[in-house]
C-alpha positions as CSV (number, residue, x, y, z in Angstrom):
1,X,93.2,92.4,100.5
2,X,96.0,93.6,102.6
3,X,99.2,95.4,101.5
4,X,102.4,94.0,102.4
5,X,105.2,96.3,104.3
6,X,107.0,96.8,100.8
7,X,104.1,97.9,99.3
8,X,103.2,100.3,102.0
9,X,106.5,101.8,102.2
10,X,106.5,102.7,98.2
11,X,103.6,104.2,98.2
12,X,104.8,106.3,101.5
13,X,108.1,106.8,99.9
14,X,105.9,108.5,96.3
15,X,104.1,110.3,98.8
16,X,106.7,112.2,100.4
17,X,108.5,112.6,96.7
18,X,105.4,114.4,95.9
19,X,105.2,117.1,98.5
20,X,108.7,117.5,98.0
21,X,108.7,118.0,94.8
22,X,110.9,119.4,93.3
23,X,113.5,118.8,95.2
24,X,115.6,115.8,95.7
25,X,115.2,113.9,98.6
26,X,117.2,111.4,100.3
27,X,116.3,107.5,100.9
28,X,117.8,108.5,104.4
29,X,115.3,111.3,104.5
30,X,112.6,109.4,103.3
31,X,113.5,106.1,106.1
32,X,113.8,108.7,109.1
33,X,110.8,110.5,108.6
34,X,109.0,106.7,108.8
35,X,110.7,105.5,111.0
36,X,111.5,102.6,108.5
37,X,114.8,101.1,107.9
38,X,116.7,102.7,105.4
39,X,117.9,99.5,104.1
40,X,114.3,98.2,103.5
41,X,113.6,101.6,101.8
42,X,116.6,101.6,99.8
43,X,115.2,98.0,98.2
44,X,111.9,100.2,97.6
45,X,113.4,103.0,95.8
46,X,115.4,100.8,93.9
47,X,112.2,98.7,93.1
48,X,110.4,102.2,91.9
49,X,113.1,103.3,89.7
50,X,113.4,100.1,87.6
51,X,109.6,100.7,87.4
52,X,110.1,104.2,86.0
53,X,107.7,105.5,88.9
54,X,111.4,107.6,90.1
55,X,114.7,108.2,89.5
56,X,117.4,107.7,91.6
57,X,120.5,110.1,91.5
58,X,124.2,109.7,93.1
59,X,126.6,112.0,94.6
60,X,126.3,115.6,95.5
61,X,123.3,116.5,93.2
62,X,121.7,112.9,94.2
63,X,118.6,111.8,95.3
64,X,115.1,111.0,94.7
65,X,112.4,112.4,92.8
66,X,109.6,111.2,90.1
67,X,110.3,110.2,87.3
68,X,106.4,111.8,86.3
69,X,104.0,114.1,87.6
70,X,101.7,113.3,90.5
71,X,98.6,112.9,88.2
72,X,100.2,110.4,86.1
73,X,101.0,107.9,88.4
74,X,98.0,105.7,89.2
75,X,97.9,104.2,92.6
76,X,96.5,101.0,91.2
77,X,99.4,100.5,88.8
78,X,101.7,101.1,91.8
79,X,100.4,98.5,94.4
80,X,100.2,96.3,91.0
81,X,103.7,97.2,90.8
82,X,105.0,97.1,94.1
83,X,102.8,93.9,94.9
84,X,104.0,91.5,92.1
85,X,101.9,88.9,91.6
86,X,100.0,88.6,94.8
87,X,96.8,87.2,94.7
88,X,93.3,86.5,97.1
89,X,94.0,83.1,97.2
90,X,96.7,80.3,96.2
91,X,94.4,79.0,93.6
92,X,94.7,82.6,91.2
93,X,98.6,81.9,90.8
94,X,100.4,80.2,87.9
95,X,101.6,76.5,88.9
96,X,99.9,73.4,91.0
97,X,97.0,74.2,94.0
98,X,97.2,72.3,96.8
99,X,93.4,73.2,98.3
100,X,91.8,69.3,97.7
101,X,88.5,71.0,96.8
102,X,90.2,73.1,93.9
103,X,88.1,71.3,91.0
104,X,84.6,72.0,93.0
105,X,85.2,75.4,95.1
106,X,82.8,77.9,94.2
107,X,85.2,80.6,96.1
108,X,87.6,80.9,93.1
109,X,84.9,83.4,91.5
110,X,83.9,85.5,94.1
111,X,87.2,85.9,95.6
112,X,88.7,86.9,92.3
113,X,86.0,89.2,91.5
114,X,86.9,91.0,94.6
115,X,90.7,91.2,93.9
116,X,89.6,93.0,90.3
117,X,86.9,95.3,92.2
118,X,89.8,96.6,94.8
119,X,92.5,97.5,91.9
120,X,89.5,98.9,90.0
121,X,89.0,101.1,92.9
122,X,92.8,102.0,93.1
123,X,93.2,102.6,89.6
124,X,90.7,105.8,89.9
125,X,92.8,107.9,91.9
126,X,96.2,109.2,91.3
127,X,99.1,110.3,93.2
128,X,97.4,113.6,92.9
129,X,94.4,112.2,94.6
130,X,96.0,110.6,97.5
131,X,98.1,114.1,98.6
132,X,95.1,116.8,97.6
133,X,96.3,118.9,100.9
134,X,100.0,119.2,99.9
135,X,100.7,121.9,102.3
136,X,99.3,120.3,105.3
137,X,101.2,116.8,104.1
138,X,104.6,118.6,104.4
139,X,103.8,120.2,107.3
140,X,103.5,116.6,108.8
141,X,106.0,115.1,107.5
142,X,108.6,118.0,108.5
143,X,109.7,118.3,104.4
């Protein structure tokens, strides 16, 4: 399974939240150090804060930060999150297949058993997990 671009950049953007912690960081902080757009990663803090993964401050004493500690945010639930509902294969989503050999295709299984075996894999680690050398992590990304 591969992770889209939005779904990359959040999980980017809660790792740099995390070694910034506690400070409040700007989307413009976040988008240079990435060398993303900062209207793209303005979308994906937006997304995270209606999610209650972060909250999003304006003005002078603005910025970003989580909305929960680094061990309480599972990395499965955020790819969940940030991916919608992305599946495998066309056949896993709600609404008419096209694939002719839908009623007969012995792929549906397999194929979904994989999808649950990847999140199942993501939903053991944490934030926490993901960033275990904090000091070298903000070291590299200059915070």
């Amino acid at each position: 399974m591969q992770l889209s671009k939005f779904t990359d950049y959040g999980l980017r953007l809660l790792m740099h939240l995390m070694v910034a912690t506690p400070a409040r960081v700007s989307v413009k902080q976040i988008a240079e150090t990435f060398d993303i757009s900062e209207h793209h990663m303005a979308k994906v803090a937006s997304h995270l804060a209606k999610g209650g993964f972060i909250l999003s401050g304006r003005g002078r004493t603005g910025g970003l930060t989580l909305a929960k500690l680094p061990h309480e945010i599972s990395i499965g639930e955020a790819v969940r999150y940030l991916s919608g509902d992305v599946s495998v294969a066309e056949c896993f989503n709600v609404g008419p297949c096209e694939c002719r050999a839908f009623a007969q295709c012995g792929l549906r299984g397999p194929l979904y058993e994989a999808q649950q075996a990847f999140f199942a894999v993501l939903d053991r680690y944490t934030l926490d997990d993901v960033v275990a050398r904090k000091g070298l992590m903000k070291e590299l990304l200059d915070v």
